[in-house]
VEXMI-882441 format. One line per 8 residues: number of its first residue (from 1); their letters; for each residue x, y, z of N, C-alpha, C, CB. Coordinates in nm, 3 decimals. Atoms other than C-alpha are relative to their C-alpha. Glycine has a CB too. Layout:
N
NUM> A> X,Y,Z,X,Y,Z,X,Y,Z,X,Y,Z  ... $
% end
This chain:
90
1> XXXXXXXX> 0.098,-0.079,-0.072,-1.050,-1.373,5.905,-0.139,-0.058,-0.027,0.008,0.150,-0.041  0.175,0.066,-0.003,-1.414,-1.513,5.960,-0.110,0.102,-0.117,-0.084,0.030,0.210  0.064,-0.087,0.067,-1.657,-1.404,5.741,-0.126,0.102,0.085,-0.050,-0.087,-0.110  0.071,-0.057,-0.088,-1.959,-1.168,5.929,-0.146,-0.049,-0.073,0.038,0.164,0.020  0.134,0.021,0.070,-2.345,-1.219,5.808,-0.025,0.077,-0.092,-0.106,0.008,0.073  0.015,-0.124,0.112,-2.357,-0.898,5.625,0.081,-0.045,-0.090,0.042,0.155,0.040  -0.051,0.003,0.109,-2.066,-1.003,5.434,-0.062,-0.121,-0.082,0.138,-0.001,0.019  0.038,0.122,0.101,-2.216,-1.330,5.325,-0.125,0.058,-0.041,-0.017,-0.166,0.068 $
9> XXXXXXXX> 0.078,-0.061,0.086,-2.525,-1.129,5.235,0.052,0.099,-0.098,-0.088,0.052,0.067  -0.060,-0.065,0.082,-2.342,-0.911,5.047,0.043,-0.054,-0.124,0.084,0.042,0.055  -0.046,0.073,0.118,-2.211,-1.161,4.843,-0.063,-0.010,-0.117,0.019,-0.111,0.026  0.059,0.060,0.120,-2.288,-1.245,4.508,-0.034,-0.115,-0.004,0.065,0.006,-0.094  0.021,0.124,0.049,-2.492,-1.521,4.470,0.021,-0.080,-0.180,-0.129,0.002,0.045  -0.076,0.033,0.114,-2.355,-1.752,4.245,-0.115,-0.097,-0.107,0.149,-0.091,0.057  0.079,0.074,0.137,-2.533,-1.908,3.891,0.000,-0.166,0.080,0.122,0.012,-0.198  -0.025,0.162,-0.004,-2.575,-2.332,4.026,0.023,-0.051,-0.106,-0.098,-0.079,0.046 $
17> XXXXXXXX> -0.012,0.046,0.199,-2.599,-2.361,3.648,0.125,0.012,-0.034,-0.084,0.109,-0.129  -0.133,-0.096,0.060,-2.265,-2.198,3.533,0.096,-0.002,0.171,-0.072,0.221,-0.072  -0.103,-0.002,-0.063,-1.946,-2.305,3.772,0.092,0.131,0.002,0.056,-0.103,-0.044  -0.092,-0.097,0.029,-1.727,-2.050,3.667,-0.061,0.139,-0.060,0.095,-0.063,-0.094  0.056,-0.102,0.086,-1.786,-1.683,3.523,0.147,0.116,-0.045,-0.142,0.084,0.101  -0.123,-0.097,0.038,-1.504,-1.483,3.326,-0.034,0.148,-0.030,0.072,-0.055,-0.130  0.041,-0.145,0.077,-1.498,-1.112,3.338,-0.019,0.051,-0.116,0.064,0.074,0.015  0.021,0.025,0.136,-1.511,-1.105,2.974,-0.140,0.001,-0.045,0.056,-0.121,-0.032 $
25> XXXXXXXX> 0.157,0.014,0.059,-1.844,-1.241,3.009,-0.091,0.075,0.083,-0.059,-0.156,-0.003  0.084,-0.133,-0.101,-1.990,-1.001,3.243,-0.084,0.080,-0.064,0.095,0.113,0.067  0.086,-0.155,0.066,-2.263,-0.743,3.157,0.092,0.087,0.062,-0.187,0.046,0.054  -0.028,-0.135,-0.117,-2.145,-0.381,3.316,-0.024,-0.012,0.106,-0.062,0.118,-0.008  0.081,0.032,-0.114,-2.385,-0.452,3.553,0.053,-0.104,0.106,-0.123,-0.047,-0.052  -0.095,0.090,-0.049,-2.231,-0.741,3.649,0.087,0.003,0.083,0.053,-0.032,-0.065  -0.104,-0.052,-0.055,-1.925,-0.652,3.722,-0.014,0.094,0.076,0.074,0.029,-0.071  0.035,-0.113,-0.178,-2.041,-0.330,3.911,-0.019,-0.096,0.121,-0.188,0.111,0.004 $
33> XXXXXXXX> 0.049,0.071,-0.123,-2.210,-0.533,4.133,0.106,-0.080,0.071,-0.113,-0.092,-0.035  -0.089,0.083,-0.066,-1.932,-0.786,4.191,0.052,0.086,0.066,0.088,-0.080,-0.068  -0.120,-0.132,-0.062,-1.698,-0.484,4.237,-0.055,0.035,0.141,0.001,0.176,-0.108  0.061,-0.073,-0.144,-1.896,-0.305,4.494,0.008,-0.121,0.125,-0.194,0.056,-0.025  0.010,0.142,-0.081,-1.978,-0.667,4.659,0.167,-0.032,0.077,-0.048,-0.146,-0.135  -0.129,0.041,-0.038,-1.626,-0.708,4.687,0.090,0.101,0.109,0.072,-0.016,-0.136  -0.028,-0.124,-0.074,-1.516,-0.361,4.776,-0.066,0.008,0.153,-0.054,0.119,-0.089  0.041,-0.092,-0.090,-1.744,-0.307,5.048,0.006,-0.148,0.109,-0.163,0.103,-0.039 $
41> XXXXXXXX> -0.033,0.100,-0.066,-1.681,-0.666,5.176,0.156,0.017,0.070,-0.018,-0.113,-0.094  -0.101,-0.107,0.004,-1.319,-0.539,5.179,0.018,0.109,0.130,-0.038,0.078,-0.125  -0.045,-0.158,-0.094,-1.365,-0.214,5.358,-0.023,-0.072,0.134,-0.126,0.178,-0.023  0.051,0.079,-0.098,-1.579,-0.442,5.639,0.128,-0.045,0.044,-0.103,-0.106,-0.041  -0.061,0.102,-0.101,-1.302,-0.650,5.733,0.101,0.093,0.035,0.054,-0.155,-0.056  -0.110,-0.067,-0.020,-1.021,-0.382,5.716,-0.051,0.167,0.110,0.065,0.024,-0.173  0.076,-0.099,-0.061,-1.246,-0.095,5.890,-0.080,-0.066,0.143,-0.107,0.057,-0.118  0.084,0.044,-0.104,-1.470,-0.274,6.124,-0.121,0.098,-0.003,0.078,-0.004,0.139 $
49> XXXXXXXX> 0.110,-0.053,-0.004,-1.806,-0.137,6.267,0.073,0.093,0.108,-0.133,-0.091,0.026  0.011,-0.054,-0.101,-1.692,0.139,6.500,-0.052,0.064,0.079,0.036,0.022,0.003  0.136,0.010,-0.083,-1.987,0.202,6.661,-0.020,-0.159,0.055,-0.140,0.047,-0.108  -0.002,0.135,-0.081,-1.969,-0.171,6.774,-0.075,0.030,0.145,0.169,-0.056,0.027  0.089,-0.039,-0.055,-2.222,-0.192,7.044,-0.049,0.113,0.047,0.001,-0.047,0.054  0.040,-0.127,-0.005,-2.325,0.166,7.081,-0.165,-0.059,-0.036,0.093,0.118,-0.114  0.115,-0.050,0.087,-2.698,0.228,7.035,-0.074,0.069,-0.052,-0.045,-0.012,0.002  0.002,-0.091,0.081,-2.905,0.362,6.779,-0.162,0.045,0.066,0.031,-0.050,-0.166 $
57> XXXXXXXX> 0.102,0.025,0.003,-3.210,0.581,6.832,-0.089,-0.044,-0.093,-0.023,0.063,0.037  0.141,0.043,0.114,-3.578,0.440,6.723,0.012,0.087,-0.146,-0.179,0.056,0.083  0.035,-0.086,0.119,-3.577,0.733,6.439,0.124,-0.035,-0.099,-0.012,0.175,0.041  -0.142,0.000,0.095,-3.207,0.668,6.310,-0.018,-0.165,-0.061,0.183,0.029,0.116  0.016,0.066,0.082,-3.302,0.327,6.269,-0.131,-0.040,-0.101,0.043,-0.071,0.055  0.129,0.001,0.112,-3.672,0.377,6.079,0.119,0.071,-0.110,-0.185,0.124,0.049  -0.088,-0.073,0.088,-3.409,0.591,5.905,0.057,-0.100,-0.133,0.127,0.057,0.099  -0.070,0.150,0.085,-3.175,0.279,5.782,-0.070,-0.088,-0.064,0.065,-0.097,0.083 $
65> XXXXXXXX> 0.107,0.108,0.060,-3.451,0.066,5.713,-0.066,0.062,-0.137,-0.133,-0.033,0.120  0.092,-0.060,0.115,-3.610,0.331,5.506,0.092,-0.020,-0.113,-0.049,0.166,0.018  -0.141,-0.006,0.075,-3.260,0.387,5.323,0.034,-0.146,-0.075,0.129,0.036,0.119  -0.031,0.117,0.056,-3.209,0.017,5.281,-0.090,-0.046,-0.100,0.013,-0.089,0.092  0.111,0.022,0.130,-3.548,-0.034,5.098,0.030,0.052,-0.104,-0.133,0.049,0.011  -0.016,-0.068,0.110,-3.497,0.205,4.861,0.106,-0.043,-0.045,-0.003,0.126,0.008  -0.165,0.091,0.032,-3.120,0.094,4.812,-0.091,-0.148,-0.085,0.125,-0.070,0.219  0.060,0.081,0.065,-3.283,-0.214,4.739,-0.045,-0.054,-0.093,-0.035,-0.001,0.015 $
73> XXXXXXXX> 0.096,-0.009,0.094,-3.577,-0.119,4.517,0.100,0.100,-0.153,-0.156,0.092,0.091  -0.062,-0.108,0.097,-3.318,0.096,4.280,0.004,0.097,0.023,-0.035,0.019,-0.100  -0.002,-0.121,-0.012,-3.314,0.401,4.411,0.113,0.070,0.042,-0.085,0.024,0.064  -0.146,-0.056,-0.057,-3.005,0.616,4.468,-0.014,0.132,0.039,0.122,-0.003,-0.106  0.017,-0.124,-0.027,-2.921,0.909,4.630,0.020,0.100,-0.130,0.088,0.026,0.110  -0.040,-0.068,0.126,-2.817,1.238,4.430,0.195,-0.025,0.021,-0.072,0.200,0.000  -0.128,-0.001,0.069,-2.471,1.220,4.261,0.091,0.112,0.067,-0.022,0.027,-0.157  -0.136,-0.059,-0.069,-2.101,1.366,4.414,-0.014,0.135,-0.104,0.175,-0.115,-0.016 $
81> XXXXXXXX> -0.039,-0.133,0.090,-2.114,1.618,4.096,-0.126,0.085,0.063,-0.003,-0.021,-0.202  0.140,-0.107,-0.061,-2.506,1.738,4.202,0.045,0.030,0.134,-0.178,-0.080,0.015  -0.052,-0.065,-0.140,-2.365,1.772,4.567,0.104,0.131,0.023,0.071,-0.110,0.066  -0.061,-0.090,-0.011,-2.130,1.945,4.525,-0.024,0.152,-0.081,0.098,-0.059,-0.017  0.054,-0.133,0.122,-2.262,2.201,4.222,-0.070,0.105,0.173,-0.201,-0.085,-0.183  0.098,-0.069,-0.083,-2.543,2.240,4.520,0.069,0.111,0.162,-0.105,-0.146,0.050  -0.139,-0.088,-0.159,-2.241,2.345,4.847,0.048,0.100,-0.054,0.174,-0.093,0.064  -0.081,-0.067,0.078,-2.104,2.512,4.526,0.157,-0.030,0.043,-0.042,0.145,0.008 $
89> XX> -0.068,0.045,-0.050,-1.821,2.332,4.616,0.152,-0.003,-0.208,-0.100,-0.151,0.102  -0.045,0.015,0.060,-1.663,2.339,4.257,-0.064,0.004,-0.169,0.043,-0.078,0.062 $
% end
C-alpha cells in the first residue's frame, strides 16, 4: 500500500548519526511517540479518510489549525478519566 503525505509526516524522523535504535534504548518518550507514530499510521491505511472529498467549513478548519498548533506546541486536551467524572459517566 503507498504511503500518503501525512503518513510520511507522521513518521519518526530518524537519528543520521545512529543507524539502528533498540527499544531497550528508548526514553518513555520515545517509544510513546514511535507507538502513536505507528499506530495512527496504522489506523490511516486500514480506516481511510471518510470524508474523502467532502468539504469543510472556513470555521471547522480555523478550528483544526488551531487544534494542530497546540497539538504541536504540547498541549493536550483534558483526560478520558476528567471526561468522564465531568458526564458523570463513572
Amino acid at each position: 500500500m503507498a504511503i500518503t503525505a501525512k503518513q510520511k509526516k507522521n513518521r519518526i524522523p530518524r537519528n543520521p548519526r545512529k543507524r539502528t535504535t533498540k527499544v531497550a534504548d528508548m526514553t518513555t518518550d520515545e517509544l510513546r511517540t514511535m507507538l502513536e507514530s505507528l499506530i495512527d499510521i496504522k489506523m490511516s491505511e486500514w480506516i481511510g479518510d471518510p470524508d474523502a472529498g467532502l468539504e469543510l467549513r472556513p470555521e471547522i478548519i480555523e478550528s483544526i489549525e488551531r487544534q494542530r498548533k497546540e497539538y504541536a506546541a504540547g498541549k493536550r486536551g483534558k483526560s478520558l478519566d476528567e471526561v468522564a467524572r465531568r458526564l458523570e459517566l463513572g
